[in-house]
C-alpha positions as CSV (number, residue, x, y, z in Angstrom):
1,X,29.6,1.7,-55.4
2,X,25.5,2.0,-56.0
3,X,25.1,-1.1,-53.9
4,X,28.0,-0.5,-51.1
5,X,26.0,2.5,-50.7
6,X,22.4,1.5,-50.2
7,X,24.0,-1.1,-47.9
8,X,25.0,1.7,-45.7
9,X,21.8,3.4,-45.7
10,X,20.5,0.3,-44.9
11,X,22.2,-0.6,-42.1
12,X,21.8,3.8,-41.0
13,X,17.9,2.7,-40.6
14,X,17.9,-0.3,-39.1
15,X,19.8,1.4,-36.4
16,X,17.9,4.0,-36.0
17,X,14.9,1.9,-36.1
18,X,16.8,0.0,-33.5
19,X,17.6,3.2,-31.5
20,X,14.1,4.5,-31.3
21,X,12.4,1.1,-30.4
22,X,14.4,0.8,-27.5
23,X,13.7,4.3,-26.0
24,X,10.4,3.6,-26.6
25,X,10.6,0.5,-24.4
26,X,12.5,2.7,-21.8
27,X,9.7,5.4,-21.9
28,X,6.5,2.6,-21.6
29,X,8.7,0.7,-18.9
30,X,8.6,4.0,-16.9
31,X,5.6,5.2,-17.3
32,X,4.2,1.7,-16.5
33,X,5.9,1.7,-12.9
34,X,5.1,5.3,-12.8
35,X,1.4,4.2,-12.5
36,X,2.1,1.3,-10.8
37,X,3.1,3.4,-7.5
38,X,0.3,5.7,-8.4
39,X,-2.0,3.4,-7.8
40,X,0.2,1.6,-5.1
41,X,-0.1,4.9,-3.3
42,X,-3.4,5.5,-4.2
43,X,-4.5,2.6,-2.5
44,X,-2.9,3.4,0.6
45,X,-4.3,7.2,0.6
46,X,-8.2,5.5,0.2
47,X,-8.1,2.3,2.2
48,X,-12.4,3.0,2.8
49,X,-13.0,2.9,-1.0
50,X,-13.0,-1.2,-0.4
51,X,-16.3,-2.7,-1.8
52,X,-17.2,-5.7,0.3
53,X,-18.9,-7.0,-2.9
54,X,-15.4,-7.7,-4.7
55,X,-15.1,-10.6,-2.5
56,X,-18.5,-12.1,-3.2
57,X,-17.6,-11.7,-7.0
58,X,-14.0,-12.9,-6.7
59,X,-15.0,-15.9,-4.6
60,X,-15.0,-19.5,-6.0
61,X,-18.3,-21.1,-5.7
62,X,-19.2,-25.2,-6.1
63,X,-21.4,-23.8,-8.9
64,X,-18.7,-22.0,-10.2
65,X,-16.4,-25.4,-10.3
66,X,-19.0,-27.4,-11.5
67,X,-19.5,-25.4,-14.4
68,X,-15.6,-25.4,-15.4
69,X,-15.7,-29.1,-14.6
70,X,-18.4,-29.3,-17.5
71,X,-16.5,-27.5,-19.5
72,X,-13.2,-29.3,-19.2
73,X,-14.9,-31.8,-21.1
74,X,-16.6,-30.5,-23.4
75,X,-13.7,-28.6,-24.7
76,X,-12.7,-32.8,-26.3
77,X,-16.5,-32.4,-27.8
78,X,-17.4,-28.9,-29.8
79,X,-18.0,-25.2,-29.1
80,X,-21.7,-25.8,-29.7
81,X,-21.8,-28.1,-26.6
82,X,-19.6,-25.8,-24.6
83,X,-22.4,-23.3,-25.6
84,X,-25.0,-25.9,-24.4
85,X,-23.1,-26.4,-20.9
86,X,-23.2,-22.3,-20.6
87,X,-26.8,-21.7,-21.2
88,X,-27.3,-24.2,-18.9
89,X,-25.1,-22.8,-15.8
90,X,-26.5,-19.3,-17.0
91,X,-30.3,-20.6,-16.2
92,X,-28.8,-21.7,-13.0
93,X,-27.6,-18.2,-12.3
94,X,-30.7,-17.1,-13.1
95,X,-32.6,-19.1,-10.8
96,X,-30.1,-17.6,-8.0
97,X,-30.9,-13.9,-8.9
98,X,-34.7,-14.9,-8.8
99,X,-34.5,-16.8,-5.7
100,X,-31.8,-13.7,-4.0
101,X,-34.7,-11.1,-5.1
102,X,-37.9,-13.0,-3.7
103,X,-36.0,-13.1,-0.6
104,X,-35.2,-9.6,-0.4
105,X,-38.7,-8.6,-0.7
106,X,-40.1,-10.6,1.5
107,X,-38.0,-9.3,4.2
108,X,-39.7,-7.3,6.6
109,X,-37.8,-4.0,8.0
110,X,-39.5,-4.2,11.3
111,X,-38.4,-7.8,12.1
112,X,-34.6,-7.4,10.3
113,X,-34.1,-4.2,12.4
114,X,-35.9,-4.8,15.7
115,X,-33.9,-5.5,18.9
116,X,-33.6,-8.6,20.9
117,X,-37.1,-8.2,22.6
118,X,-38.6,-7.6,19.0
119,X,-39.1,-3.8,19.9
120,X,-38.4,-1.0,18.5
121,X,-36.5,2.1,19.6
122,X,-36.8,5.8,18.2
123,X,-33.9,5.8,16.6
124,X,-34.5,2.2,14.5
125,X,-38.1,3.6,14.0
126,X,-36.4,6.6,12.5
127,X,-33.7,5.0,10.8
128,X,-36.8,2.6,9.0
129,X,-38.5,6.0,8.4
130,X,-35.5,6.7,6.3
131,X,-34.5,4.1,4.6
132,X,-38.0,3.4,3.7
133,X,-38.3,3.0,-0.1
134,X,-35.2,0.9,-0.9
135,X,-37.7,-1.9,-1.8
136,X,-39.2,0.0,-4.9
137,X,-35.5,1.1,-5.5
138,X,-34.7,-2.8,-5.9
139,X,-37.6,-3.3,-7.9
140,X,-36.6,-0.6,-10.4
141,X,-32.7,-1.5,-10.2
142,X,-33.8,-5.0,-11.5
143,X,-36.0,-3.7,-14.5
144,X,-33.2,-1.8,-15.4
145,X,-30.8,-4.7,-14.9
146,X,-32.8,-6.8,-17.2
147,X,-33.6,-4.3,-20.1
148,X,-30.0,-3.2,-20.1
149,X,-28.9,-7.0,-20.2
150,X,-30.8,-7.6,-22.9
151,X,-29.1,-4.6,-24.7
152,X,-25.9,-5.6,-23.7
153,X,-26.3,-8.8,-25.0
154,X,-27.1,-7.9,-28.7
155,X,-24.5,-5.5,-28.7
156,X,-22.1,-9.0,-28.3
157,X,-24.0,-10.7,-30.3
158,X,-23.7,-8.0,-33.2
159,X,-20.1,-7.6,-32.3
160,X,-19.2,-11.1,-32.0
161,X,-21.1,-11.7,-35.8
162,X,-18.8,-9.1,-37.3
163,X,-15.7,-10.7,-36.0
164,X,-16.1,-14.5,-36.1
165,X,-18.6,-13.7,-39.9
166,X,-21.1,-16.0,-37.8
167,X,-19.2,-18.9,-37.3
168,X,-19.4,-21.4,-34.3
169,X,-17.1,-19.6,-31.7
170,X,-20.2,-16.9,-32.0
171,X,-22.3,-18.3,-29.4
172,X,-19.4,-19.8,-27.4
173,X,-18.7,-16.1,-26.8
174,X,-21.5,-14.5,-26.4
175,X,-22.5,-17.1,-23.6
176,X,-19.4,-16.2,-21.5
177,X,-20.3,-13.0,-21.8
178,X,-23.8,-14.1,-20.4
179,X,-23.0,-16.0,-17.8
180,X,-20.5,-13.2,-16.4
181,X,-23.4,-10.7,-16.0
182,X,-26.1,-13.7,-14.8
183,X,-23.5,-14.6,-12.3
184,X,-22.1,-11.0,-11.4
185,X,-26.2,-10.0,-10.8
186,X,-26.8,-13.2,-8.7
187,X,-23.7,-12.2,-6.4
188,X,-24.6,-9.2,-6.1
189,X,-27.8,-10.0,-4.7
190,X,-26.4,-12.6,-2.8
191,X,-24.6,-9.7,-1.2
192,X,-27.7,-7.9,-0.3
193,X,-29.3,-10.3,1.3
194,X,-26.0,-11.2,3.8
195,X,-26.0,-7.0,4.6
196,X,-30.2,-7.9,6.4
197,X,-28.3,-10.6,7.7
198,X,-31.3,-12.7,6.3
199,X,-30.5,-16.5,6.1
200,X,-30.2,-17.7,2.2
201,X,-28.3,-20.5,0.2
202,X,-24.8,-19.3,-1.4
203,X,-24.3,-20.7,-5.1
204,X,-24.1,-24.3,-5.0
């Protein structure tokens, strides 16, 4: 009788169990297409809040297929050579962002916003009156992009340490998470100089 008895209650909570996980699943499904055609609508409510520079960053590059090609086969070799490949395509990346930001300030606003004939009108005079300044704005952008890389970088470093205890998928994470902020700040420059129209080398 014991036993026929703690079969039942057995059975009672596995069904209710049962019960309760699937209006749980009901409630996440809704709430999930809920948001789904909140940001469906959204999106239709704020078409202006496109950023041109999601294209640059979502955009295949030779550079970027050359690296997975280098990586497809190292993946038969170790994670310490797929670190290798990384650091390499990451000092690629980082001879993009240096070679994006000498060309930026080089440019000269005169000559970038000057008509035609080379002249200026009032209102371009103006308009380079205003916008004056962005070059020390770049300059300080970039110091900042560099010390908070480093910082950013530790912080994976640290974090990666604690969950791999050190081992070699370590540095096979931290540099992907490397080359996605070399590559991301390389774009993005890449992006600035296409806005002055200036004539530069995409990633190749």
């Amino acid at each position: 009788m014991r036993k026929r008895v703690l079969t039942i209650i057995s059975f009672c909570v596995i069904l209710a169990l049962a019960i309760v996980l699937s209006a749980c699943n009901k409630l996440h499904t809704s709430e999930s297409n809920s948001d789904s055609e909140i940001d469906l609508a959204s999106e239709k409510a704020t078409p202006s809040s496109f950023d041109t520079f999601d294209e640059f960053n979502s955009k295949v590059y030779p550079l970027d297929i050359s690296c997975k090609d280098a990586m497809s086969k190292a993946h038969t070799v170790s994670r310490y050579e797929e670190e290798i490949i990384k650091e390499k395509f990451i000092s690629i990346w980082d001879g993009y962002i240096r070679y994006y930001y000498g060309i930026l300030m080089e440019i000269d606003d005169e000559k970038v916003f000057a008509g035609k004939d080379g002249e200026l009108t009032d209102d371009i005079a103006e308009f380079i009156s205003l916008f004056d300044g962005w070059k020390d704005a770049l300059i300080e952008d970039q110091k900042n992009w560099e010390k908070n890389t480093y910082v950013e970088i530790a912080t994976m470093q640290k974090l990666m340490n604690r969950i791999y205890t050190g081992g070699s998928a370590t540095g096979s994470g931290v540099s992907s998470y490397k080359y996605s902020l070399y590559r991301q700040r390389a774009l993005y420059l890449y992006h600035l100089c296409t806005l002055f129209n200036v004539s530069c080398d995409e990633p190749n």
